[in-house]
N, CA, C and O atoms as CSV, one atom per row, in Angstrom:
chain,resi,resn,atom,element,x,y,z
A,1,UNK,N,N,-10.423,8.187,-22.642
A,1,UNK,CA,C,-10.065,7.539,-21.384
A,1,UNK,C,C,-8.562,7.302,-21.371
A,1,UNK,O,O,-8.061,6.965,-22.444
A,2,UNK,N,N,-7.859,7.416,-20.427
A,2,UNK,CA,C,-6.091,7.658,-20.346
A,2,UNK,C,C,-6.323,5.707,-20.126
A,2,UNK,O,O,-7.250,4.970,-19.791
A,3,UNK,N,N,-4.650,5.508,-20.613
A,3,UNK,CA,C,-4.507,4.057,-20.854
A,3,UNK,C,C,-4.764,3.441,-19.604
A,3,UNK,O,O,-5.323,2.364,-19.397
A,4,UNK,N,N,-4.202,4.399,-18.648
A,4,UNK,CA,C,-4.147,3.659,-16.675
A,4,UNK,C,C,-5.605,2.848,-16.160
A,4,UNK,O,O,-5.856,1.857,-15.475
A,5,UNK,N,N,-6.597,4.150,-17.111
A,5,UNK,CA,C,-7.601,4.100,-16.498
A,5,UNK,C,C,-8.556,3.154,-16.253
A,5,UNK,O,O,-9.556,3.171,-15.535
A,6,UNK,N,N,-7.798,1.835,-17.393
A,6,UNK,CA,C,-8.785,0.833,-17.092
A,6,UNK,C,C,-8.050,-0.147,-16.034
A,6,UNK,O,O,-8.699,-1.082,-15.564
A,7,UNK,N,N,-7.186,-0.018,-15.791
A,7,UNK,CA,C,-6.102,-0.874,-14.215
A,7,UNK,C,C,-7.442,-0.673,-13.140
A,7,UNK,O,O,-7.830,-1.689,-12.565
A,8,UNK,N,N,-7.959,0.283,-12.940
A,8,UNK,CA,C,-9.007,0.420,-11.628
A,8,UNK,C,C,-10.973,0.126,-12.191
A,8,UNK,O,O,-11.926,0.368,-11.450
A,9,UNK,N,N,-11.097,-0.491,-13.801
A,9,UNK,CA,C,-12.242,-0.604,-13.456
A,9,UNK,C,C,-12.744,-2.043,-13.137
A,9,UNK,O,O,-13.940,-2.297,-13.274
A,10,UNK,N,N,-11.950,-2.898,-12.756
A,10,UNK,CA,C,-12.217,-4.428,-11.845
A,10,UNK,C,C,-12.594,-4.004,-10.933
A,10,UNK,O,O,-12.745,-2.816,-11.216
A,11,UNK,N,N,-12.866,-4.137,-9.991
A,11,UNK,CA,C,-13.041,-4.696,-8.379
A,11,UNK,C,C,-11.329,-5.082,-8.126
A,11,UNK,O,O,-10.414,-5.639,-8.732
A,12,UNK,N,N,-11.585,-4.366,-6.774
A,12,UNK,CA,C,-9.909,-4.349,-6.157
A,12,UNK,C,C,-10.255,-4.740,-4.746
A,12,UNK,O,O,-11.126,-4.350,-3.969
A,13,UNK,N,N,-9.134,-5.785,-4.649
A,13,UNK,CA,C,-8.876,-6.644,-3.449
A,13,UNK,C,C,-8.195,-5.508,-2.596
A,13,UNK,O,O,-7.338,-4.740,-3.033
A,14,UNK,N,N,-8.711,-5.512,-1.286
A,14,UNK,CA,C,-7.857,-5.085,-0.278
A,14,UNK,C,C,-7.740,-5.514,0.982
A,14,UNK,O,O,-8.298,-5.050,1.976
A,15,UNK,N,N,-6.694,-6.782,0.885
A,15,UNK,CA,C,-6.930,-7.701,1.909
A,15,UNK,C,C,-5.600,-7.327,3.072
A,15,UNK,O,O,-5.777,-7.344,4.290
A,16,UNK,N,N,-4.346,-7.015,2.445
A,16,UNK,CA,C,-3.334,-6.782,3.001
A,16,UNK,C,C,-2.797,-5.400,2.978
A,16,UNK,O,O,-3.151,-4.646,2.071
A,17,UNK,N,N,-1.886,-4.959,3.995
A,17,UNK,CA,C,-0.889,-3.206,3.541
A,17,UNK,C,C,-0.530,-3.711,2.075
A,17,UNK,O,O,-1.319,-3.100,1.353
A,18,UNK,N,N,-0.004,-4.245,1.549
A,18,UNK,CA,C,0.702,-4.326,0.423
A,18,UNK,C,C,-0.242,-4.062,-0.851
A,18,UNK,O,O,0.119,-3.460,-1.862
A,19,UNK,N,N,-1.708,-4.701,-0.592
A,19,UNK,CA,C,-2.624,-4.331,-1.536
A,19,UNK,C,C,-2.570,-3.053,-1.493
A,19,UNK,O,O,-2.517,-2.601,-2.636
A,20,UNK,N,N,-2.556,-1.965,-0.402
A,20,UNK,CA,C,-2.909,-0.645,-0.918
A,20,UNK,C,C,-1.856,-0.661,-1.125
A,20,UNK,O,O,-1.925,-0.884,-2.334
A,21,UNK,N,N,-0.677,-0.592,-0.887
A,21,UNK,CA,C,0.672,-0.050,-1.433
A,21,UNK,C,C,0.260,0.319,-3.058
A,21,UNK,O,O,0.078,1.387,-3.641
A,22,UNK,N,N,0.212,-0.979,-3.445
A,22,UNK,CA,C,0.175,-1.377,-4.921
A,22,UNK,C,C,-0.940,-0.199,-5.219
A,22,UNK,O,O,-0.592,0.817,-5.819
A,23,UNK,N,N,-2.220,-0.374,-4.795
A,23,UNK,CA,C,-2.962,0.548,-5.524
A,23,UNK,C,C,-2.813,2.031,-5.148
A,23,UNK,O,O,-3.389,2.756,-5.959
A,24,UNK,N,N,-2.241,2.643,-4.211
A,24,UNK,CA,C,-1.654,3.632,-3.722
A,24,UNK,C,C,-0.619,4.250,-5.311
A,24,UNK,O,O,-0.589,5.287,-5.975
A,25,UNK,N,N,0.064,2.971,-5.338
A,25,UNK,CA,C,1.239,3.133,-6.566
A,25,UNK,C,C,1.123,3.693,-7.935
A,25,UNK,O,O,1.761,4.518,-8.589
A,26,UNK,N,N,-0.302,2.675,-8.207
A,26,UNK,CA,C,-1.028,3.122,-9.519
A,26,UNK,C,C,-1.569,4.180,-9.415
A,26,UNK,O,O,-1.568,4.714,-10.524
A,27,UNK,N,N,-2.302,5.127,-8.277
A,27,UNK,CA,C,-2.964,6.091,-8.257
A,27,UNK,C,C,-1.942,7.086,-8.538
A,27,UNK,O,O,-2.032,8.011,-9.345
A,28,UNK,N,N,-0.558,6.676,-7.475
A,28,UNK,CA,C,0.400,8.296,-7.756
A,28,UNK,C,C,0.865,8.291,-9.194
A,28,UNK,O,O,0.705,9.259,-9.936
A,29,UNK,N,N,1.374,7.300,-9.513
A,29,UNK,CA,C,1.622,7.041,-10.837
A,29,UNK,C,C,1.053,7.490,-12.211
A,29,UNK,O,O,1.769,7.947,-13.102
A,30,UNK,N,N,-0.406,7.309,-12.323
A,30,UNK,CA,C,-1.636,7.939,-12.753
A,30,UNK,C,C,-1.848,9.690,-12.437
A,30,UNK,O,O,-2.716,10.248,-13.109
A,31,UNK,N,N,-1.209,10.369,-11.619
A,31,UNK,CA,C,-1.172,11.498,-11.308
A,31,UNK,C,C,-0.382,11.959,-11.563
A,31,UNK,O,O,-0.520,13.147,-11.852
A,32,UNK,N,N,0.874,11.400,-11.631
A,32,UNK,CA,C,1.966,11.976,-12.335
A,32,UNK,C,C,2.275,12.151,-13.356
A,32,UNK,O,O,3.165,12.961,-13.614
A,33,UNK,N,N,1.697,11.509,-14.206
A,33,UNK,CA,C,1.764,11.145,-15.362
A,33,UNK,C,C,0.927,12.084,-16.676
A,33,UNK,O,O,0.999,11.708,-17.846
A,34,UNK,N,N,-0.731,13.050,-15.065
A,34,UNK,CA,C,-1.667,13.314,-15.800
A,34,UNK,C,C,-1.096,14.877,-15.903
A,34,UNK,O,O,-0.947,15.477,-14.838
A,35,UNK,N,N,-0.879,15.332,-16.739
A,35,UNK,CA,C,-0.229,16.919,-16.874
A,35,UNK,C,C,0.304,17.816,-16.109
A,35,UNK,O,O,1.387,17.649,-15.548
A,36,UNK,N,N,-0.390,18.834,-16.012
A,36,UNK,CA,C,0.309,19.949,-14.855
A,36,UNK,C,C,0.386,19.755,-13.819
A,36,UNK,O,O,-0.706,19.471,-13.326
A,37,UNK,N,N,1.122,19.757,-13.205
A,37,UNK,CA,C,1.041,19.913,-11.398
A,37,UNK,C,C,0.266,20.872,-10.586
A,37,UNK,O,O,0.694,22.013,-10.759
A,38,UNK,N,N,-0.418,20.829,-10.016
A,38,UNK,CA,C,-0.964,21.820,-9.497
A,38,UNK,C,C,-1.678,21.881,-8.195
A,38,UNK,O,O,-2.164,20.793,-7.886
A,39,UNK,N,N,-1.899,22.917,-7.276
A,39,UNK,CA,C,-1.465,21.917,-5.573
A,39,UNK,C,C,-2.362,21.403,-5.131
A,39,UNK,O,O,-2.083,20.920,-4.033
A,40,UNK,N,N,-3.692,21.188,-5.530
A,40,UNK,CA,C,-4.467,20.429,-5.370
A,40,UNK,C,C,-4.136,18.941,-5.476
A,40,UNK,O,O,-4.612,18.113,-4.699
A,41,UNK,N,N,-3.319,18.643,-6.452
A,41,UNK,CA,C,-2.800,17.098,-7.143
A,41,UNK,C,C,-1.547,17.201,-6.736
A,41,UNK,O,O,-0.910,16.520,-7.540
A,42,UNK,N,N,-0.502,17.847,-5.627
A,42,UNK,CA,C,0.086,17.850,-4.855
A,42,UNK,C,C,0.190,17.673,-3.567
A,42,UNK,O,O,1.123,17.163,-2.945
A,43,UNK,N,N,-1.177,18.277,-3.033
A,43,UNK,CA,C,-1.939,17.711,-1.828
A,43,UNK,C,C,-2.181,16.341,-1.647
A,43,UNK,O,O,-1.835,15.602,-0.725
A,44,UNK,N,N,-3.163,15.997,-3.190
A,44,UNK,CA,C,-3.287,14.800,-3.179
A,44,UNK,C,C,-2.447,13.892,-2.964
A,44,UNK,O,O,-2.574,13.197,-1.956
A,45,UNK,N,N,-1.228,13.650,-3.998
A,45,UNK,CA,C,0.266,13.423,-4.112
A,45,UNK,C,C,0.809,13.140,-2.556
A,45,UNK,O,O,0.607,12.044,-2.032
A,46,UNK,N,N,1.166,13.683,-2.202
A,46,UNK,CA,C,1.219,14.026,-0.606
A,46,UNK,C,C,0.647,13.277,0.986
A,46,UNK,O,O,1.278,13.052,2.018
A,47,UNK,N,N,-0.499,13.086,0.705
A,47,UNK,CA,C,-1.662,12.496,0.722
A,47,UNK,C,C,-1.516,11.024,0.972
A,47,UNK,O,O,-1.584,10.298,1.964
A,48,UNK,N,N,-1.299,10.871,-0.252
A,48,UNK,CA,C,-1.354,9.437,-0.421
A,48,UNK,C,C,-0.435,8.639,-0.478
A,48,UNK,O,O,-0.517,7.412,-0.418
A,49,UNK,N,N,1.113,9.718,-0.675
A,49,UNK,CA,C,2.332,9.425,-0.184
A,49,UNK,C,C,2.336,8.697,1.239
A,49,UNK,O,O,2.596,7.507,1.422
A,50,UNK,N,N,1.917,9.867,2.445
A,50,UNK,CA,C,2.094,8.915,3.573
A,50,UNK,C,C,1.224,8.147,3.786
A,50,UNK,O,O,1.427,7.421,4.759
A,51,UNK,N,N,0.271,7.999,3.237
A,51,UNK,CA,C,-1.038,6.810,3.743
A,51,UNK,C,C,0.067,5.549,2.810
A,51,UNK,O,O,-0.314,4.413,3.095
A,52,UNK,N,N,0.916,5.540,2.115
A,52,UNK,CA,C,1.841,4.199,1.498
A,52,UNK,C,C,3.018,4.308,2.828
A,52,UNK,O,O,3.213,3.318,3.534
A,53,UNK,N,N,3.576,5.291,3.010
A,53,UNK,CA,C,4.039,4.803,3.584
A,53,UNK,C,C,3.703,4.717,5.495
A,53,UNK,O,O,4.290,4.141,6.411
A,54,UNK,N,N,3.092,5.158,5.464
A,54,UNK,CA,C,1.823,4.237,7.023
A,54,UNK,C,C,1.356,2.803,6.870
A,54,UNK,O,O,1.034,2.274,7.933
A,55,UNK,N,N,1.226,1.906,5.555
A,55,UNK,CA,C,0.453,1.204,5.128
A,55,UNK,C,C,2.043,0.239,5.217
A,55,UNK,O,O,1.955,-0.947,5.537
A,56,UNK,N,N,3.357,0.810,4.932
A,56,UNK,CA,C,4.454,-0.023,4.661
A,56,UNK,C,C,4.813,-0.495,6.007
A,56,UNK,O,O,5.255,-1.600,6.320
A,57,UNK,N,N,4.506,0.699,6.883
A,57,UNK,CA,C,5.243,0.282,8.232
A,57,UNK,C,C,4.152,-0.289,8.894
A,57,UNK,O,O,4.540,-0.945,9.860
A,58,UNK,N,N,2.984,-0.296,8.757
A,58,UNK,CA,C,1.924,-1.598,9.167
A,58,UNK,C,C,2.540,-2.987,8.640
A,58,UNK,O,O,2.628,-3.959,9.391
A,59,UNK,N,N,2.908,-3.012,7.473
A,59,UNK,CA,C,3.104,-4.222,7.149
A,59,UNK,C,C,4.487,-5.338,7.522
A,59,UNK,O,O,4.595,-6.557,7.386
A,60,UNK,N,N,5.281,-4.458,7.956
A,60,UNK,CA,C,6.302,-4.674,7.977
A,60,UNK,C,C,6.759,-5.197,9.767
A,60,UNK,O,O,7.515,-6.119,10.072
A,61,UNK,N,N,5.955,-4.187,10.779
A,61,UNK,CA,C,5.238,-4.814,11.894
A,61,UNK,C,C,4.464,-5.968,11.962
A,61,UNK,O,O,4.586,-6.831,12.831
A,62,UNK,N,N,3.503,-5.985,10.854
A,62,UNK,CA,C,2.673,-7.309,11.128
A,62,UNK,C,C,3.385,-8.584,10.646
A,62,UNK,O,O,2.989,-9.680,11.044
A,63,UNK,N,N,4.773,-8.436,9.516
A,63,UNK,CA,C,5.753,-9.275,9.492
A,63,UNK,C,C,6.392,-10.068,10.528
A,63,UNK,O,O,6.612,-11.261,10.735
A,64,UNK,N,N,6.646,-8.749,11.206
A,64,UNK,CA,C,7.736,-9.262,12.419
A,64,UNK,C,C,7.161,-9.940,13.671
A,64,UNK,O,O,7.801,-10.730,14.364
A,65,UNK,N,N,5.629,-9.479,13.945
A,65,UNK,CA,C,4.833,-9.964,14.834
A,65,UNK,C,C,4.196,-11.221,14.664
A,65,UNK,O,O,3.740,-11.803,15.648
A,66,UNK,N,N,4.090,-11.859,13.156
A,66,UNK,CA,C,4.125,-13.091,12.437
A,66,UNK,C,C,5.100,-14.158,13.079
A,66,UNK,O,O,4.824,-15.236,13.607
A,67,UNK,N,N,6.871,-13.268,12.792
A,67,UNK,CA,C,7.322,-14.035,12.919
A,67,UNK,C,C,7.273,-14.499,14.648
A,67,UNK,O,O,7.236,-15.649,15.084
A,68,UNK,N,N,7.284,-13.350,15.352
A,68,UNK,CA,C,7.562,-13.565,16.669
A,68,UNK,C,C,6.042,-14.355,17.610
A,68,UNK,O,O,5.881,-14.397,18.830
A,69,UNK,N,N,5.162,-14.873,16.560
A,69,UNK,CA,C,4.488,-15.792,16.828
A,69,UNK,C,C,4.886,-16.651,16.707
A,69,UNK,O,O,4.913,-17.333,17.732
A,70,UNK,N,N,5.471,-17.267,15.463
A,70,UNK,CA,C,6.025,-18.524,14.951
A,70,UNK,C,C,6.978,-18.878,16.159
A,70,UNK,O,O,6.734,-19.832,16.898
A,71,UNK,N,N,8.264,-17.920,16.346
A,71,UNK,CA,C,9.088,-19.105,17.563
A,71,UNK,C,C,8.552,-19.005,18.672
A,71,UNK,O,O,9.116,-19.691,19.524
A,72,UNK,N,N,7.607,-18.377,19.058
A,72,UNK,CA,C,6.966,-18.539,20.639
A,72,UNK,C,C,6.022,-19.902,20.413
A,72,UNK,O,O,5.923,-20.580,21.436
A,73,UNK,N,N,5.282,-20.436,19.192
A,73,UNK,CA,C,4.523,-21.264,18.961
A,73,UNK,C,C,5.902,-23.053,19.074
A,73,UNK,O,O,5.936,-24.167,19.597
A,74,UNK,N,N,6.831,-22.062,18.079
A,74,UNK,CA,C,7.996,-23.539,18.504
A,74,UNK,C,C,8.078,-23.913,20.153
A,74,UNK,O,O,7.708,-24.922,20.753
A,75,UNK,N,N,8.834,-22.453,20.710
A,75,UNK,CA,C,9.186,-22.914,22.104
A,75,UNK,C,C,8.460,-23.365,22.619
A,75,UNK,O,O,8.862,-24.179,23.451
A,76,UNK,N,N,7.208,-23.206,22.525
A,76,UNK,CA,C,6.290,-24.246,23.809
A,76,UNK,C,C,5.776,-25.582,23.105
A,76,UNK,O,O,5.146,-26.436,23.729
A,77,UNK,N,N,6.111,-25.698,21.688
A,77,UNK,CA,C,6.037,-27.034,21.216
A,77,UNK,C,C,7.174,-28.098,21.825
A,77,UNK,O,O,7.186,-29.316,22.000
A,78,UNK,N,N,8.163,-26.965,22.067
A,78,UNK,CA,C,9.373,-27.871,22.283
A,78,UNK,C,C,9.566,-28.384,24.005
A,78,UNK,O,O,10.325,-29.223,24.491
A,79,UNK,N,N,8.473,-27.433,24.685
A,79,UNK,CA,C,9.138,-27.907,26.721
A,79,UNK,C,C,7.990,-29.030,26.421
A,79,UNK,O,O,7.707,-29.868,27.277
């Protein structure tokens, strides 16, 4: 069994983009790591590249839409 391989046998939270980021991370990481390249595990690679970064720019929207709750929640605290 490769050393990575026990990082994924818990139960994995996936509550936020950032959770998959992270496990997105370990997977490419784990692939890169595992010998030849070959385009199947380049596909993959690939793959799962943009599903991180689809998952970054979700998160990073739901940041900003956070915040732009927060001062709309001030301003009408404040009339």
């Amino acid at each position: 069994m490769p050393e990575n391989e026990s990082e994924f046998t818990k139960d994995i939270r996936i509550n936020k983009p950032q959770d998959i980021r992270r496990m997105i991370g370990k997977v490419i990481n784990i692939l890169l790591q595992d010998g030849e390249m070959k385009i199947d595990k380049a596909k993959t690679l690939a793959t799962l590249s943009n599903t991180a970064l689809k998952s970054m720019e979700l998160g990073e929207l739901a940041e900003r839409l956070d915040k732009i709750e927060e001062q709309l929640k001030k301003e009408e605290g404040d009339k």
